[in-house]
N, C-alpha and C positions, 0 to 999 in steps of 0.2 A: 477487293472493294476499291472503287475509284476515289479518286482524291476530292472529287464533289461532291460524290455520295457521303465522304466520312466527313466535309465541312458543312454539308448541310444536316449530317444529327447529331455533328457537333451543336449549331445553333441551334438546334430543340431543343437539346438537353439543357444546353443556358437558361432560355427560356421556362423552361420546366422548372426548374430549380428556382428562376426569378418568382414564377408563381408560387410556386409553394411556400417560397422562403422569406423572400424579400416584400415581396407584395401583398404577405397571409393576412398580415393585420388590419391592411385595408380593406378586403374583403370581406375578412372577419367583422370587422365592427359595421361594415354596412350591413350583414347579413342580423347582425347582434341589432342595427338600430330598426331592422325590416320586423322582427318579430319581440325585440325587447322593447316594453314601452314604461315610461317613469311617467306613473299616476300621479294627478297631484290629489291632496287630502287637504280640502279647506278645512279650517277649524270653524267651528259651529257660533255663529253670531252671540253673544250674550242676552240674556234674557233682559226688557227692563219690566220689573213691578210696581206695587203701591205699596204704600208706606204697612201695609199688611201682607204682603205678599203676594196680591193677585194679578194676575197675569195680564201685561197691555199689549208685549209686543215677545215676538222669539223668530225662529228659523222655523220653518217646514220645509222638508223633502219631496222636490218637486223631479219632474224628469223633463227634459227634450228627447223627441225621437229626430234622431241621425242620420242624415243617408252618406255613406263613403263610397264616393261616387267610382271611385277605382275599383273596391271590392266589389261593389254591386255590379261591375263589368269583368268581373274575372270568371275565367270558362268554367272552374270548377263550382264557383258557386251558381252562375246564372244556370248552368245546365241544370244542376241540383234541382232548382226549384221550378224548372221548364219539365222535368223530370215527375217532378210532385203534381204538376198542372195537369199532366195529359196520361200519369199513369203509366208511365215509361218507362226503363230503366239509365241511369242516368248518362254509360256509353254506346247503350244505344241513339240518346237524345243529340251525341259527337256525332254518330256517323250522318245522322241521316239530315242534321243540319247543317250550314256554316254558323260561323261567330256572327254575321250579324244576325242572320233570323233569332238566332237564339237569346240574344240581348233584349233584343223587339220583342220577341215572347215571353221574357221575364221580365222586362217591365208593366208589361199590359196585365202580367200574370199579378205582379205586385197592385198593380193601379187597381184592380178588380177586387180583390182581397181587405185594402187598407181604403178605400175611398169614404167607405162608410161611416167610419171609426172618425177619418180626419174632417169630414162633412163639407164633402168636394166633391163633384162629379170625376168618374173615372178619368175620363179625357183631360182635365185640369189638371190630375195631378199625374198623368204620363206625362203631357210637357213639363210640368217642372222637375222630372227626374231624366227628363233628355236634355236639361239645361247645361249642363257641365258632367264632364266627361272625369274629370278627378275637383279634391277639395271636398268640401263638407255642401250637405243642403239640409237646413233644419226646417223639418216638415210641421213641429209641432214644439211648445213650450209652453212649460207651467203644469206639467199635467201630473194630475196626483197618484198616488199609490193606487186607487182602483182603477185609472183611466191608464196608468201605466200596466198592469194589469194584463188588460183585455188585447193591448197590442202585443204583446207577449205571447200569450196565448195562440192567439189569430197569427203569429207569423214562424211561431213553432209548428202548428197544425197545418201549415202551407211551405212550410219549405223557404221561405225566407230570410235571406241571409244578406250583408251587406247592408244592412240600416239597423240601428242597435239604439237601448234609450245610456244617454248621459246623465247619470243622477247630478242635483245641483240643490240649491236651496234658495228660498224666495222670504221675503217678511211676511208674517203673519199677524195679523193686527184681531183680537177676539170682541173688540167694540172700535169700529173704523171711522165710528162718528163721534168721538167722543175723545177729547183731550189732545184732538188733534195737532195744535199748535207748538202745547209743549213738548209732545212727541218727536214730532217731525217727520221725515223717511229716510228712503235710504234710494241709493239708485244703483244698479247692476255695470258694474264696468269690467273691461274683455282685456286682459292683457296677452302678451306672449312670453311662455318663458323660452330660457337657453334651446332646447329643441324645435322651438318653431311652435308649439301645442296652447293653443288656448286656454288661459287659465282665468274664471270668472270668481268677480268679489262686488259685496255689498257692500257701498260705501257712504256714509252717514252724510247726508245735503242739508236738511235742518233739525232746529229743535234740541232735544237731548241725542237723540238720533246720531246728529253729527258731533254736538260738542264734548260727547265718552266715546266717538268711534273709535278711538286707538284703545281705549279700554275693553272695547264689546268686540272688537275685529278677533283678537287670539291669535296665536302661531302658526298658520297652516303647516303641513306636514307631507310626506310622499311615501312614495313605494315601487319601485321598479319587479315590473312582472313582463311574462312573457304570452304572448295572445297566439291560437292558431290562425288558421285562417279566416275562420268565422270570426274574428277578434273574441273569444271568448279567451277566457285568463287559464292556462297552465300551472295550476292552483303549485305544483312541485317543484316551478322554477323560481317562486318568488326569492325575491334578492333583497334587496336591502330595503329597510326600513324605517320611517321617523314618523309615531305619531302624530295627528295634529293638537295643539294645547286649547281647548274653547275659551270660547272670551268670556270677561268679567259680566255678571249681573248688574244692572243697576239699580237700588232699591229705591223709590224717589217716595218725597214725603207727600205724594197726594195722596188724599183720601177719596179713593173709588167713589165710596157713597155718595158724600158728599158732592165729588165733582158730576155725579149721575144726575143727582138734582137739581143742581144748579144749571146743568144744562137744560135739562126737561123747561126748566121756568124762565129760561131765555130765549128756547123756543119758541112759546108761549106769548112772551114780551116782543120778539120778532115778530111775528105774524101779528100781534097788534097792533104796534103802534108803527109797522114799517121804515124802521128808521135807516140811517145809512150805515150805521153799526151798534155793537151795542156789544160792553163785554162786563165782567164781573172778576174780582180777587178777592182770595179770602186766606187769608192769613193765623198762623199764630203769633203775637207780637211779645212772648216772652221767646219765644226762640228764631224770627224770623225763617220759619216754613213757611210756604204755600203751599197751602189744603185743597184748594180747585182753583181753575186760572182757566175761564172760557168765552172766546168773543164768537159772535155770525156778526158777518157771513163768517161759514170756515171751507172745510175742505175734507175730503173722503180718503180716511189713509191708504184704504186700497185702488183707488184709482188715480188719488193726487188731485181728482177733479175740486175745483172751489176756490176759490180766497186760502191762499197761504198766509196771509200776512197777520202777524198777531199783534191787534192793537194794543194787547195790553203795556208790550214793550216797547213797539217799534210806531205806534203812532202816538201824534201830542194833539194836546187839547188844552183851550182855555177852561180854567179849571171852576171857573167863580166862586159862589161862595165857601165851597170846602176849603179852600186857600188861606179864609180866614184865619184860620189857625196861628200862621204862621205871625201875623202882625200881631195877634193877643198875645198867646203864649209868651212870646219874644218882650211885650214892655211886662208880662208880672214876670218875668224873668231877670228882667234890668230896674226893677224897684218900681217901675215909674205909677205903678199902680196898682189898687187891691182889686179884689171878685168886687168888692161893692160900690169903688169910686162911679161917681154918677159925670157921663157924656152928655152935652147939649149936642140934639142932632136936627136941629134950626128947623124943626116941624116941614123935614121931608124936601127940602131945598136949600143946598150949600151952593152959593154963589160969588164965594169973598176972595178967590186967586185967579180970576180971570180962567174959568171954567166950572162946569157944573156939577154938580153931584146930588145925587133923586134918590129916596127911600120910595118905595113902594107903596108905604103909610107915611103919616105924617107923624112922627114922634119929636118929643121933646126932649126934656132929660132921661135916658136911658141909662142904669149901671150897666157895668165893663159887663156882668153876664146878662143884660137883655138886650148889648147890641148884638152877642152870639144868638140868646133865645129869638129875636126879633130879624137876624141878618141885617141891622143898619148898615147901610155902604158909606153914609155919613160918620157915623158912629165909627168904626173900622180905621176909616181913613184919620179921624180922627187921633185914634189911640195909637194908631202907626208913623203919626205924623213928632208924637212926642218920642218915639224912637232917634227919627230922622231917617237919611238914607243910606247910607251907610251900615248903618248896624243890620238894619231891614235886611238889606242886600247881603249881609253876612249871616243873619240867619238861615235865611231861603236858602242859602249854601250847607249852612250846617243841616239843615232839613234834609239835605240831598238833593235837593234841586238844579238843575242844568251840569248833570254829573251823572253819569252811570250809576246803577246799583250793584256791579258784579255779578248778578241773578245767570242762574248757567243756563240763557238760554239766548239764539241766535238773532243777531237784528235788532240787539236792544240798541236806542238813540239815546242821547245824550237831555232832549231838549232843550230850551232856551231861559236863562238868563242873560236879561243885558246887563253889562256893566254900568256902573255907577255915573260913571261920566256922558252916555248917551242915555241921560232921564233927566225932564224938566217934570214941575212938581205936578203937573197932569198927568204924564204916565206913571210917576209914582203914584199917586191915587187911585189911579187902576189898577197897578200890580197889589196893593191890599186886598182890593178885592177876586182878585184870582185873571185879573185881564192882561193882557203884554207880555205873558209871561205860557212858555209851552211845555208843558208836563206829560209823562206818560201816567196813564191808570197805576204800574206799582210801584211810583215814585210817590202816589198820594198813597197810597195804599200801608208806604212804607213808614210814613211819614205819620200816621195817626197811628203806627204799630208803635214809634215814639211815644204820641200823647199817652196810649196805652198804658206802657211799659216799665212808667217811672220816668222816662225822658230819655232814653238811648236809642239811639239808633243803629238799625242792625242791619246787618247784608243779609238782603231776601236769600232765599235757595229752594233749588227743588230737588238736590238731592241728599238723600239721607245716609245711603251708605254703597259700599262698591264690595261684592263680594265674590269670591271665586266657582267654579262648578263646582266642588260642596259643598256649599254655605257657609262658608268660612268669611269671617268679617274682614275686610282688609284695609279698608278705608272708612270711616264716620266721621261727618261734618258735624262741628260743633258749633256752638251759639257763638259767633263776630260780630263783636261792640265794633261800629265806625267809628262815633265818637257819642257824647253827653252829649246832649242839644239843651234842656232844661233840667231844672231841678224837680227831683222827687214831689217836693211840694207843689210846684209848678203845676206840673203834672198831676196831682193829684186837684188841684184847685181846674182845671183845664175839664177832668172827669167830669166836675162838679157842675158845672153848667154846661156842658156837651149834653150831660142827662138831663137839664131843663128844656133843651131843644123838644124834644119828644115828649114832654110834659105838654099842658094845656097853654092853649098861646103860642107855643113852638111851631117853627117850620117843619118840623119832621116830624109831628103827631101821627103820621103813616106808617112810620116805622116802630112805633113800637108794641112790644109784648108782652102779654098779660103774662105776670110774676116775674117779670124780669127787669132791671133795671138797663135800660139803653141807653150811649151815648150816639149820639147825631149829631152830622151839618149839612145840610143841604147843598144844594149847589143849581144855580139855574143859568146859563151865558150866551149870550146873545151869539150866535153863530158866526165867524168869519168865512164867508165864502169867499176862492179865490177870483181877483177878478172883477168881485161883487162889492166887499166890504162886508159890513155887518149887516146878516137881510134879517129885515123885517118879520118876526115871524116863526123865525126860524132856532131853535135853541137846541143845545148842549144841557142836559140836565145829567144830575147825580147825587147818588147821597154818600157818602163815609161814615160809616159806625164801627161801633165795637159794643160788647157784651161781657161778662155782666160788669156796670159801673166799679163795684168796688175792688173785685179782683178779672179783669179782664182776659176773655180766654179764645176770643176770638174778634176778629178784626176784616172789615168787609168794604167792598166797595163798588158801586154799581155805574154805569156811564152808559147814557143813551145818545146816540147821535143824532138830531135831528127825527124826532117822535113825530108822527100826525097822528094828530086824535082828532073827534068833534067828541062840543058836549063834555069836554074836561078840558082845566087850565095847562098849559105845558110848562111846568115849573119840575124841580126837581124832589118837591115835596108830594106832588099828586102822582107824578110818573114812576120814579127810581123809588121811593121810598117803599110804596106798596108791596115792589119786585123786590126790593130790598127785605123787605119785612119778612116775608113769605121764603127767602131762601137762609133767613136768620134762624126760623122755626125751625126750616129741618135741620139747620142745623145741632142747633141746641139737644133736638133727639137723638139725632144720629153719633153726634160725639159726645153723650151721655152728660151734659152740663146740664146741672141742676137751676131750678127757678130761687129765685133770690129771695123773692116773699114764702117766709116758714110759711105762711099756710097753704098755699099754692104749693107748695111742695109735698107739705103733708097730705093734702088729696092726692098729689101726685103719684100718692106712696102704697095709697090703700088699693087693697086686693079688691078686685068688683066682688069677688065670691064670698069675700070677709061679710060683705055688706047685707048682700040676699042672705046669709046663716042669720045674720041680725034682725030680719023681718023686712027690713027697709026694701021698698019694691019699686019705687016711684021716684 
């Protein structure tokens, strides 16, 4: 053997040995990353419910179909199903073609097959699988168990290989029109992990939605498996393993019912009186929950289509006369006066500080409760005027006023209080009566959950508890005193003539119900357009009550933006009360709170059928 013969298998056998030896593990692991693939395993979004468990929002199992545009170009499989097309066998389908006819044939073959299902004409959906030659094309998403289904099916009995579906999961909303605000959504974001591989999560953007997403998210989890060529899974190579842990439940204290009806009657209120918005809160004021929380315009949870924006938090509004509260309450709080001291309210014209102040009526001397039963702005200004401004302006803070409520929900504002030093005695005058001054809906809402209460005020909430995938409790919100705002008496004297509101004479005669005792304040405010000023014409009405006078068990509040009617006054006695009234009744059924007058209750009580055994027929 020559001497270049034995250097040249000298260098083979190096090489040989390099491959085997030195270079195996490279190999190896690209061969390992060619057929091993690490699945990921979301973990299952959290459920959120009602304050009884019924179902608003959860995860469904939804599919994409796939095209992997390298397999779908691999000889063995394009033949395969060029094979299945024409009846062949699948190397006879090698001889008698090349690679490209046969690609072009199973594509046309696929296009012909799947056009139907994806509801494309065939030719549209052959270019878009000649789009790219490797990488993914998702032909289809969101598609459910039976729609996933039929492509399965159809591409089993066709020989189709190289497009596969991708399970995944989408939000499921089972009333999409309803509670929408405090919900929220979620939106679907694509990340990449370590391998390059896409891995998709629903990620909470408003509502409750977003502000438990780290609670409702859960641990995803993986699994590395090994796929043939068809990418189907090698059930005996699976390798290692981590479940995924599913998210927390949210229990939230609305009450279904209740927010069902309220919305039904704002609908209703919508389409009447076309306002520019118009929302509702309704409260428990011993524990500050909220029991329905609903404005329109809104928005469709499954399409997102509508008005996101929920005025109940995130918009303000001159509050008028509901606001009153705050100057009464505040001087029997600071002695300066009882329920019965009597106001001169200058028979409907205050003109002595160089500026004006108008009653609607001409009243004279008014007690501290019939400038509340009557709404004097005279009257008001009056009895807040022997505060001064200072204290005023410490109240309206202890109210909660121009300060967050903490309420767990997204885009709550602040609103406006001015400080002390930028008020001359005109704008004070008007913040008594609810003007200069910008509030949201469950800052008034929260704020007569006070009068209610005994005189504390409480951080609003919606949610009631957080619990794990078995119903395990793990979290309960409890009743959060902010602070005392008045005294029990106060408050109790505060009930007292709220309830005469809605008595005879009162503003808010509309709102009340027969066996029940109601407290009420109306509220009527000249609209600030921007731009504009105060137009003409144009009003903010509302009402604030609560039920029943002596032990209070619910708390409500109605805001119409800008109403047009004919043939009614636009006040917040004739407009908001009515709606107001009518979503008080159901409530009062629905949360099983009894009527106040025994005898209304006692009929309430009797069996129709007791009656007919009794003879009574009529």
């Amino acid at each position: 053997m020559s001497a270049g013969v034995t250097c040249l298998l000298s260098l083979l056998s190096a090489r040989l040995v390099y491959l085997q030896v030195v270079d195996h593990e490279k190999y190896a692991e690209a061969a390992a990353d060619h057929y091993q693939y690490r699945e990921e395993l979301p973990a299952s979004r959290g459920m959120i419910v009602d304050r009884d468990g019924d179902l608003l929002a959860r995860n469904q199992t939804v599919y994409s179909l796939v095209v992997d545009c390298l397999h779908l170009r691999d000889m063995g499989i394009a033949s395969h199903g060029v094979a299945t097309r024409r009846g062949m066998r699948t190397r006879d389908v090698k001889q008698r073609f090349d690679d490209e006819e046969i690609v072009r044939s199973y594509l046309a073959h696929i296009s012909d097959k799947l056009s139907d299902l994806l509801r494309v004409a065939p030719g549209e959906l052959n270019r878009t699988l000649k789009e790219k030659s490797n990488g993914e094309i998702i032909l289809a998403r969101d598609l459910e168990e039976d729609q996933a289904r039929e492509f399965r099916e159809r591409m089993s009995e066709n020989g189709i290989r190289g497009i596969y579906l991708r399970r995944s999961e989408r939000r499921y909303y089972p009333s999409p029109l309803n509670l929408t605000h405090v919900i929220g959504y979620v939106h679907e974001v694509e990340n990449k992990n370590e391998k390059g591989q896409i891995v998709r999560e629903l990620i909470g953007q408003e509502g409750v939605e977003k502000v438990f997403d780290e609670l409702m998210r859960g641990e995803s989890g993986f699994r590395y498996i090994e796929r043939d060529s068809r990418r189907q899974e090698i059930h005996a190579f699976r390798g290692e393993e981590k479940l995924p842990v599913p998210g927390k439940t949210i229990r939230l204290t609305i009450d279904m019912g209740l927010q069902t009806r309220v919305e039904e009657i704002l609908d209703e209120a919508w389409a009447r009186f076309t306002p520019e918005k118009i929302t509702a809160v309704w409260m428990n004021p011993n524990t500050g929950e909220i029991l329905a929380m609903a404005s329109r315009p809104h928005f469709d949870l499954s399409t997102r289509e509508g008005s996101r924006r929920n005025f109940a938090v995130s918009d303000m509004y001159e509050p008028g006369s509901t606001f009153k509260i705050v100057a009464s309450s505040a001087a029997l709080n600071e002695g300066l006066l009882t329920p019965h001291t009597e106001v001169f309210c200058h028979n409907g014209l205050y003109d002595q500080e160089g500026f004006d102040l108008k009653d609607h009526h001409p009243y004279g001397n008014l007690t501290f409760e019939g400038v509340l039963i009557k709404s004097s702005n005279i009257g008001i200004y009056k009895i807040a005027r022997q505060l001064n401004r200072g204290p005023f302006h410490e109240y309206m803070e202890r109210f909660g006023f121009g300060q967050s409520t903490g309420v767990e929900l997204t885009a709550e504002i602040n609103g406006v209080v001015h400080p002390v030093k930028d008020w001359n005695q005109s704008s004070f005058s008007r913040m008594t009566m609810g003007y200069a001054v910008g509030v949201t809906p469950l800052q008034i809402a929260t704020a007569y959950c006070a009068i209610a209460n005994g005189g504390e005020l409480l951080q609003p909430h919606v949610l009631k508890s957080v619990e794990d995938a078995d119903g395990r409790t793990v979290q309960r919100v409890e009743r959060t005193v902010v602070r005392r705002v008045i005294s029990e008496t106060v408050s109790k004297q505060m009930r007292i003539a709220l309830g005469k509101v809605t008595g005879e004479g009162g503003t808010g005669t509309n709102a009340a119900i027969p066996g029940y005792e109601v407290c009420a304040k109306t509220g009527t405010a000249q609209k600030n357009v921007p731009g504009v000023g105060y137009a003409r014409g144009r009003y903010v009405v509302s009402l604030a009550g609560f039920l029943p006078a002596n032990n209070p068990e619910l708390v409500g509040l109605v805001v119409v933006d800008d109403p047009k009617a004919t043939g009614i006054s636009l006040y917040g006695g004739t407009i908001a009360a009515p709606i107001w009234q009518e979503m008080a009744t159901s409530a009062v059924r629905l949360r099983g709170i009894p009527p106040t007058d025994p005898e209304v209750h006692r009929l309430a009580e009797i069996n129709p059928e007791e009656i007919l055994l009794e003879g009574i027929t009529d």
